[in-house]
C-alpha angles and dihedrals in degrees: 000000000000123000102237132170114224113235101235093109135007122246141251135220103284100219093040080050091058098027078060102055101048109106124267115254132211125205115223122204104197135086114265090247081044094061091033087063092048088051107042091076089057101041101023094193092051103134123228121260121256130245083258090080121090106168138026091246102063093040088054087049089053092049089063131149087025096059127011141188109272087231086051092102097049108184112271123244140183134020107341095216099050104180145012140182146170120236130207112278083038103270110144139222136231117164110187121205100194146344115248140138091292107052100079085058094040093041091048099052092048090046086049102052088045094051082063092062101090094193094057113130103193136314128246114212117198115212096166118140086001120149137168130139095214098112096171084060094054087055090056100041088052087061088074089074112035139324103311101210101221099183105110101015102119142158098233104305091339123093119237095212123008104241089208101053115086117261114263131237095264097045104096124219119235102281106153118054118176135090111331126205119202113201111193133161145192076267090055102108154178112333087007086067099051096040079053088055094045092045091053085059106043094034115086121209101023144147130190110224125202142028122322114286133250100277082236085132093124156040123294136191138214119271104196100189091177135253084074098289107132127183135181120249114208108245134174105353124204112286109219119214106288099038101284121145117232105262121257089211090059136242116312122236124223090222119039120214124160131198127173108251089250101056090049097049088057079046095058101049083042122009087176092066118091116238138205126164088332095307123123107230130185120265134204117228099224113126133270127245107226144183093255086049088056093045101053088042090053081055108041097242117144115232127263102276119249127209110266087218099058129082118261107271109258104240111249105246103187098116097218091039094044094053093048093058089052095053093045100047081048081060095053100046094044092061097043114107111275126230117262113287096028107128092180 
């Protein structure tokens, strides 16, 4: 089957697209001790860095998502979906690059023009190296996929969204229903992660794919330390429905799969390409066995057919998105009608 990109949203340059979600850096120019001593009046159980740091840069990068560079929530431009795509055995693709005020109504529109495609098997939504700090918009965007219970869901004291206000304009109502795979990151921050958390919720049924994301789940508020050097203090964090604080440690996949960042970042700009310690290798084009193909040989079930006249399909080699599409296409074989006599 031909790989083929389905036409809801133009595309973007794929390595401007992963050179930009990367997160923002700031170089420190203290001593580790130095910036330990500036911070202790401000977070009084702060411990003190290790011997292992030798710079002020790398000891600030292993306080987050504590304490952040002041440059770590750049201000988001461009389309908030930037790409989508439509897999062999019809599973379709959305990568978001951040949550803003634009992506319920973008998320709703694509959600919608899939759901009209009878023959779709699942979606895979990439949340990978997505930010925001827009949480209300989270909330909305998740509507596109099932009833978001907003009852409980706070900054802090304060609501995100009032349950009892109507819903606005840009907030979609549920239109695609099906098997859901939630693709998130280190790099998955702020309102992504929430959105992440909400999705694995409405969405039935869902899985979140990945590492643990980055803890970003809250407000934070300017340090200044002087000498015009200014950091962000961790603040009220999002309160889940029964009074839990959003984790620092950062939301919990069901499925754990880990890639170095710089395998994920040549991924994302080809998931095709084969990776290994950020090196490009040669691949070869034969088929993967997956677990939908299992499955329908345990069953004896024949494969979907594919034209005589078409290349064999290139493998996705992209470790978090191949295994999605596994577990996807298992979804779907395991609700198609069974043979007689196949009590499964």
């Amino acid at each position: 089957m031909k790989r083929h990109r389905h036409p809801l949203l133009s595309r973007r340059l794929a390595l401007a697209l992963a050179l930009t979600l990367l997160p923002a850096a700031q170089a420190v120019d203290l001593a580790p001790a130095d910036l330990h001593s500036r911070l202790v009046p401000h977070v009084p159980d702060l411990a003190p860095p290790s011997p292992a740091f030798t710079n002020g840069t790398a000891y600030l990068r292993s306080l987050a998502p504590r304490i952040l560079p002041a440059s770590v929530t750049p201000a988001p431009s461009g389309d908030a979906i930037t790409r989508s795509n439509l897999y062999p055995g019809q599973i379709a693709y959305l990568r978001v690059a951040h949550v803003d005020d634009s992506l319920p109504l973008q998320l709703a529109t694509a959600a919608a023009s899939l759901a009209r495609q009878e023959s779709l098997q699942g979606l895979v939504l990439d949340l990978r190296s997505a930010s925001g700090t827009n949480f209300a918009s989270a909330l909305r965007s998740a509507r596109a996929f099932g009833e978001v219970p907003l009852a409980g869901l706070t900054l802090g004291a304060q609501p995100l969204i009032d349950p009892s206000a109507a819903p606005s304009a840009s907030t979609p109502s549920p239109s695609l229903q099906g098997p859901l795979a939630i693709l998130v990151n280190r790099q998955t921050r702020g309102a992504a992660e929430l959105l992440a958390a909400t999705l694995r919720t409405a969405a039935s049924p869902s899985v979140v794919i990945g590492t643990n994301t980055a803890g970003q789940a809250r407000a934070y508020r300017p340090l200044p330390l002087g000498d015009g050097l200014e950091l962000q203090l961790a603040a009220d964090p999002i309160m889940l429905p029964g009074g839990t604080p959003f984790p620092l440690s950062g939301l919990q996949p069901d499925l754990t799969v880990t890639v170095s960042e710089e395998d994920e970042a040549l991924y994302l700009t080809d998931e095709y390409q084969r990776v290994v310690r950020g090196r490009r290798l040669a691949i070869d084009t034969s088929a993967r066995l997956n677990e939908a193909e299992l499955i329908r040989r345990r069953r004896g079930l024949r494969p979907n057919p594919e034209p005589a006249a078409e290349a064999p399909s290139r493998s996705v080699q992209d470790p978090a998105l191949a295994r999605a599409l596994d577990l996807l296409e298992t979804w779907a074989a395991e609700r198609r009608p069974q043979p007689d006599g196949d009590s499964r």
